[in-house]
N, C-alpha and C positions, 0 to 999 in steps of 0.2 A: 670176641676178637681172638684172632689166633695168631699166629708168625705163619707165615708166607715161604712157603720152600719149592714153587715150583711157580714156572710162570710160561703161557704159552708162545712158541715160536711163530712166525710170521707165516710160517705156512700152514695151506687149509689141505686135506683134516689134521689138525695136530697129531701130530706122530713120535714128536719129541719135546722135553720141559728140560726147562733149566734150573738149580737150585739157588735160590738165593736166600740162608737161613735168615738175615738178619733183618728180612722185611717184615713189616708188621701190617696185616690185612686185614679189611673189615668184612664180614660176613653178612651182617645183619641191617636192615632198616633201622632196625632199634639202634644199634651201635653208629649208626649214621648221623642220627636224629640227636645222639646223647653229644656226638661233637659236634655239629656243624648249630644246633640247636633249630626251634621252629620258625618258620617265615613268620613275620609278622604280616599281621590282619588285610593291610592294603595287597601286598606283592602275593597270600594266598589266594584270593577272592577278585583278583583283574582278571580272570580269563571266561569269556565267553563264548555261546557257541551261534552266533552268529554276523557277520560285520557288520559295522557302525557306516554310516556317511563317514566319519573318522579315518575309520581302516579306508574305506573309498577311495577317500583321496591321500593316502599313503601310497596305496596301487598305481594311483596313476600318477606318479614322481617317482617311482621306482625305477629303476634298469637294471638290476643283479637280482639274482634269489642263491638261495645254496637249498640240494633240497635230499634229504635223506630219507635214505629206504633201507628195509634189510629184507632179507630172502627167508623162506619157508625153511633154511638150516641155520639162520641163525648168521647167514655172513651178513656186510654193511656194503653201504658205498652212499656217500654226498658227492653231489656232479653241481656242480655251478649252470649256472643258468642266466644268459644276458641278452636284452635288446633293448630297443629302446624306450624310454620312458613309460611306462604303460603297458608296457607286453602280457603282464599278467591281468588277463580279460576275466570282468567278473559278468557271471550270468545272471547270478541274483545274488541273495544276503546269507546264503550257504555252499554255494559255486562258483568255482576261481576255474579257468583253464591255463594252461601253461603252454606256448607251442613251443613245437621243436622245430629245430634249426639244422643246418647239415653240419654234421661232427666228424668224430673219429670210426663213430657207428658202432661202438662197443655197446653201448645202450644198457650197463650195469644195474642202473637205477631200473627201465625197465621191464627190466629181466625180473627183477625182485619182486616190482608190481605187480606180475603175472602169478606168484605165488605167494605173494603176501600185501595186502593192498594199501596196508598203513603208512603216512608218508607224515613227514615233518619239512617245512618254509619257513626260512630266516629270507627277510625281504628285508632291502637294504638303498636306503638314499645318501648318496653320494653327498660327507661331509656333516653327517646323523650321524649319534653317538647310540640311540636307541635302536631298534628294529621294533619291528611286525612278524611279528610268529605263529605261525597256522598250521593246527596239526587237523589230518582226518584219515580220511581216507578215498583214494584214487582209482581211475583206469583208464583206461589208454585209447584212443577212439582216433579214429583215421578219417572221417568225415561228419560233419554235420553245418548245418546252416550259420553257424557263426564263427565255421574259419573262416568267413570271405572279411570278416574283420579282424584276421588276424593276419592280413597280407603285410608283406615288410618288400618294400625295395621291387616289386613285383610277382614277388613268392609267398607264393600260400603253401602252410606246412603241410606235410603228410601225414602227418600226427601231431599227438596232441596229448598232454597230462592232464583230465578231466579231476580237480579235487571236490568232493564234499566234505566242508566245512565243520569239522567236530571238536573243535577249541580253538581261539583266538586271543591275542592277546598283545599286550606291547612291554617289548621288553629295554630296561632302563639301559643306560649307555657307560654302563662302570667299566667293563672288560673295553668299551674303545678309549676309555680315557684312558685310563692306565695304561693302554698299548700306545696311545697318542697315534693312533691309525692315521687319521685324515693330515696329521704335521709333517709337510713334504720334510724338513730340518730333522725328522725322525728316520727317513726311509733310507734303509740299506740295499745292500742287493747290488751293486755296481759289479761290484768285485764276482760276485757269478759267473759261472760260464753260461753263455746264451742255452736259449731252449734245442738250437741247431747242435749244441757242444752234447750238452744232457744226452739228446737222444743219440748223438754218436757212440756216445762213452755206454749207457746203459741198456739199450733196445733194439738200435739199429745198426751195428757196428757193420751192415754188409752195405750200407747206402755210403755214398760221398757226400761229405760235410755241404758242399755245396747242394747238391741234391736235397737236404736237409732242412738248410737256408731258405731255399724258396718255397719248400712246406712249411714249417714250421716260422717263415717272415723273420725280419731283422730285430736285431733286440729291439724291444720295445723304452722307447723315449719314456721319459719323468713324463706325466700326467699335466704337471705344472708348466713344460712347455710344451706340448702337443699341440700342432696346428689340428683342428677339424680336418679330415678328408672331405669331398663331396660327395662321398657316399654317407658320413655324419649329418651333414647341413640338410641331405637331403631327407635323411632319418626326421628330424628336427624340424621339417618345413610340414611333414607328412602330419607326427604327431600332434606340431602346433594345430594344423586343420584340424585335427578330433577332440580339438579341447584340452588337449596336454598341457600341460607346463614344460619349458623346453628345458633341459640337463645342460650345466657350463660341460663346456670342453675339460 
């Protein structure tokens, strides 16, 4: 263990550090190990390398993933990931496919797969304190016979995050209880400036707020009372036909 006198700035490639004498930083595994102490026997020994029925139907009640990648220099990026129930298509009992959606097109995540393939999934059910977590490794495929089952809404993706499956596991729900994530009587955020405000102030200062608005949509309603759209119900009628379980509003 040593004290901590520099620590790096936000910008890539670091160029500049800052001093901070009075931190105290760990070094080593060992010095890790000597504080946090070893997992016990159950939470070592849960993780498997291939999916259960279990995991199965985890996947298909799903609607969010968070999925992290890092690039051949070492940078990161987790990109969120959402459709509806089920979106993460499993091919067999070591491949998961992920589609893509139309975004921002920045495509960080993958960008990073192209030079480093390893990827980590936190999958996530709506009001679970647990998740499902799958690490392997991915690549990115633009056709094949089973996006025709990954049509949404009448869109079939143009890509696609092919994973194999090189650890699984389910991870306990401590960090959402303590955050009390799913307890509307916990959720802040009001007081924010909209996402229209954000990008004025930070990104887009040459666009009108208005202009902005209709990109980036009206702030978004509590969850709690959110009517479905009919582009929802219709999500919801689709998945029910494939066997889903349908996601409350």
């Amino acid at each position: 263990m040593r004290w901590s006198t520099t620590l790096p700035t936000t910008d890539r490639p670091v160029t500049q550090q800052t001093a901070y004498p009075t931190w105290t930083e760990l070094t080593t595994e060992h010095e890790l190990t000597a504080l946090l102490g070893d997992p016990s026997p159950r939470a070592a020994n849960k993780d498997r390398t291939r999916l259960h029925e279990l995991d199965r139907q985890w996947l298909a009640v799903s609607p969010f993933c968070l999925i992290g990648t890092a690039g051949a220099d070492g940078s990161c990026d987790v990109s969120p990931k959402g459709d509806p129930p089920g979106f993460a298509h499993v091919l067999d009992d070591t491949t998961l496919v992920i589609p893509e959606r139309a975004g921002n097109r920045r495509a960080d995540g993958y960008r990073n797969v192209l030079t480093n393939p390893h990827v980590g999934l936190l999958l996530m059910v709506p009001g679970r304190g647990d998740t499902l977590r799958i690490n392997g490794w991915a690549r990115l495929v633009t056709d094949a016979p089973f996006f025709d089952d990954l049509v949404v809404r009448g869109h079939r993706p143009v890509l696609a995050l092919v994973v194999t499956v090189e650890q699984v596991f389910h991870h306990c729900a401590k960090a959402f209880m303590r955050a009390q994530l799913w307890d509307p009587q916990t959720w802040g955020g009001a007081e924010l400036p909209s996402a229209a405000v954000l990008a004025k102030s930070l990104s887009a200062p040459q666009d009108s707020l208005e202009e902005l608005e209709r990109y980036c949509g009206p702030r978004t309603p509590s969850v709690s009372t959110r009517t479905p759209s009919p582009e929802q119900l219709a999500d919801r009628r689709h998945w029910a036909r494939m066997g889903h379980t349908e996601r409350r509003a």
